[in-house]
GUSEFI-799607 format. One line per 4 residues: number of its first residue (from 1); for each residue x, y, z of N, C-alpha, C. Coordinates in Angstrom, 2 decimals. Example, Ala and Ser with C-alpha at 12.3 -4.5 7.8 and 13.67 -1.06 7.14 Angstrom:
// GUSEFI-799607
1> 13.19/-5.69/7.80/12.30/-4.50/7.80/13.20/-3.30/7.80 | 12.85/-2.25/7.08/13.67/-1.06/7.14/12.90/0.03/7.87
// end
This chain:
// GUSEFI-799607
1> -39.50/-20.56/59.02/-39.92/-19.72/57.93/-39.76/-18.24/58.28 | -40.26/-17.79/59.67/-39.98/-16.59/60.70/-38.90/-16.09/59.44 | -37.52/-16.59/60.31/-36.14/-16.52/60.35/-35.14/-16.40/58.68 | -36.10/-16.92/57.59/-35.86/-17.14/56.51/-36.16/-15.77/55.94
5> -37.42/-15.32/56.02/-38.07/-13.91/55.60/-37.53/-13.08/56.22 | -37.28/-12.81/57.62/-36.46/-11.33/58.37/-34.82/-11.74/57.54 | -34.48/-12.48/57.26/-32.46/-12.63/56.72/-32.80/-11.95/55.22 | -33.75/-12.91/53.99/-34.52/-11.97/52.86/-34.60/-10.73/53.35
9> -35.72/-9.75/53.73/-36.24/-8.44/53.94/-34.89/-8.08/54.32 | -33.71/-7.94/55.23/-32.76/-7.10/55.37/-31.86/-6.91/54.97 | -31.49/-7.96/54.17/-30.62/-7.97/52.85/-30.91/-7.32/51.70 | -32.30/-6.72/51.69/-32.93/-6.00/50.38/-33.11/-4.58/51.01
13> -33.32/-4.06/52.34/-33.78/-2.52/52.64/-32.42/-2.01/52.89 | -32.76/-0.70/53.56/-31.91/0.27/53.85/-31.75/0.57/55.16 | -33.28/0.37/55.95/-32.90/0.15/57.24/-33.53/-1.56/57.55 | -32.76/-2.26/57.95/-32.83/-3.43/58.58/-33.59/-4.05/59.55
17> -33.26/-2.23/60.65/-33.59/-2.88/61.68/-35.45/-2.49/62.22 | -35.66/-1.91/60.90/-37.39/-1.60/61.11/-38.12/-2.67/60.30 | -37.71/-3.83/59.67/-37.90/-5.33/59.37/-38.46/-5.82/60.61 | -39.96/-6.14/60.24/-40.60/-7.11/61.83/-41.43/-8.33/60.64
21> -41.34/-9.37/61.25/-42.03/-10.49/60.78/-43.04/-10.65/62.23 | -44.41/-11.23/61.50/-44.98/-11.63/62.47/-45.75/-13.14/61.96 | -46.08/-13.90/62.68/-46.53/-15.15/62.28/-48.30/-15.18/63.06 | -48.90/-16.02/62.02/-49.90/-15.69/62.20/-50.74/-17.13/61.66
25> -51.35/-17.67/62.65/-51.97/-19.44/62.32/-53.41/-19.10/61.78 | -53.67/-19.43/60.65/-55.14/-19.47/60.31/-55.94/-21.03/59.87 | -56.53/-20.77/59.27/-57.67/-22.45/58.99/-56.82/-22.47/57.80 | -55.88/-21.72/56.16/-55.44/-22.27/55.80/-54.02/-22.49/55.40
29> -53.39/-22.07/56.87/-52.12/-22.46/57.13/-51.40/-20.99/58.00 | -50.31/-21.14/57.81/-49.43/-20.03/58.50/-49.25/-18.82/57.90 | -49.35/-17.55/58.13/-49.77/-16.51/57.73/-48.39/-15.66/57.87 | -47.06/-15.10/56.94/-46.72/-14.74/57.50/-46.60/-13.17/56.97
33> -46.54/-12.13/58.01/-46.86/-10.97/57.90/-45.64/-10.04/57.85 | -44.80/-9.18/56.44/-43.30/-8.65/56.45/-44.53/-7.07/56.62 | -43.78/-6.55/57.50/-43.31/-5.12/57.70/-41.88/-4.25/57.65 | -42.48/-2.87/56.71/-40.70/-2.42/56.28/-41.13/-0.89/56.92
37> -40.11/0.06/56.57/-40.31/1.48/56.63/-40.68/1.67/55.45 | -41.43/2.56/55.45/-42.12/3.00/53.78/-41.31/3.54/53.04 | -40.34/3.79/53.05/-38.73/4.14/52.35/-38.57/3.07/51.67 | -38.89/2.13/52.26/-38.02/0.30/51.70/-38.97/-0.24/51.11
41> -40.70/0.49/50.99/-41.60/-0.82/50.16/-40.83/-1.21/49.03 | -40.80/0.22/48.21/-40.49/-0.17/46.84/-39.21/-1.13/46.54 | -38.07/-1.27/47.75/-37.54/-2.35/47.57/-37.48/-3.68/47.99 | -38.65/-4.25/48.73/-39.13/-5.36/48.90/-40.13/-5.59/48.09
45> -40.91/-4.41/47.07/-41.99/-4.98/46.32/-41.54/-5.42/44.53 | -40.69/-4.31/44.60/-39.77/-4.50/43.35/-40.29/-3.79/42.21 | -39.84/-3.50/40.67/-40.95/-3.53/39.55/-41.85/-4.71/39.30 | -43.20/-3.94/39.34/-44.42/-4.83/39.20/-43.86/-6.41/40.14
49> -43.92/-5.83/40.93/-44.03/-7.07/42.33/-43.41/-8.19/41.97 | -41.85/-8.52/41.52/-41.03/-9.13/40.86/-40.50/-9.72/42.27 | -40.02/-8.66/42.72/-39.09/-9.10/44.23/-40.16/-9.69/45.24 | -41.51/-9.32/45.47/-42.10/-9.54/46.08/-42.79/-11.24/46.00
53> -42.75/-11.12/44.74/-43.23/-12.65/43.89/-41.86/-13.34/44.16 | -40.81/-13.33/43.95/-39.24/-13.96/44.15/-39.61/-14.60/45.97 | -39.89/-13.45/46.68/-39.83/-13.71/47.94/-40.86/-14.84/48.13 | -41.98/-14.76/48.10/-43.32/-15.31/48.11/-43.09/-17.07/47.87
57> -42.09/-17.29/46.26/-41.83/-18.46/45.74/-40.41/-18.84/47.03 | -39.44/-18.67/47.19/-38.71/-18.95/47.73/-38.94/-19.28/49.48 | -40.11/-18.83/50.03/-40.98/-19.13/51.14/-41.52/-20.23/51.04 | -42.61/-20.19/49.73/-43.19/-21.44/49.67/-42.35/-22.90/49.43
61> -41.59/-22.36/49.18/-40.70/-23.65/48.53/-39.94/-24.10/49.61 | -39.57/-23.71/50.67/-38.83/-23.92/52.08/-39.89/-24.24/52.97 | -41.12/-24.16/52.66/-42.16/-24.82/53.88/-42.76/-25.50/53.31 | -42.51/-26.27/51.87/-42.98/-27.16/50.82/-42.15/-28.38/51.30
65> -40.91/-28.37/51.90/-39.88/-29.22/52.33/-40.67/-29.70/53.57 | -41.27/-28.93/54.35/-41.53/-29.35/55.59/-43.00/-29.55/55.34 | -43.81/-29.77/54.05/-45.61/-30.18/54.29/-46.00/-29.04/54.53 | -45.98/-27.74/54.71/-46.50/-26.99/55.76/-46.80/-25.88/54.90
69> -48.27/-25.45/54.63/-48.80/-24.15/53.88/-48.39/-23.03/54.22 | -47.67/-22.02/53.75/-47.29/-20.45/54.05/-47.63/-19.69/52.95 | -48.09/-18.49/53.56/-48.40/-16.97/52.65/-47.96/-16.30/53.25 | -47.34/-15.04/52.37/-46.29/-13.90/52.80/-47.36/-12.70/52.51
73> -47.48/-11.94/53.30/-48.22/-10.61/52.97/-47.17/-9.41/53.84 | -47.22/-8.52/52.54/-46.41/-7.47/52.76/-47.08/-6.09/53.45 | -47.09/-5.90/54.18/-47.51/-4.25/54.70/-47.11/-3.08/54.57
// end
């Protein structure tokens, strides 16, 4: 899931290489945490959180294959 979200996030910014994913285990499932340069929120968040919601569904739906609960939180 890592690996799925950092290929998303750098295909959408401007700089790439300030894209950090971090993973994060809680009681209700895997937590995963996108960081951008503040240059790039607005293009990982989108109008009214369109891109951000796109991302969010396309996560869940790839760890829906594998059983496995994920949330994306953006910083």
């Amino acid at each position: 899931m890592k690996g799925l979200l950092e290929v998303i996030a750098k295909s959408l910014v401007d700089n790439p290489d300030e894209v950090v994913v971090t993973e994060k285990e809680t009681e209700k499932g895997l937590v995963l945490e996108l960081k951008v340069a503040p240059s790039d929120m607005g293009k990982v968040i989108g109008k009214q959180g369109r891109i951000a919601k796109a991302i969010r569904s396309v996560v869940k739906a790839a760890a829906s294959r594998e059983n496995k609960q994920v949330s994306v939180e953006i910083e």
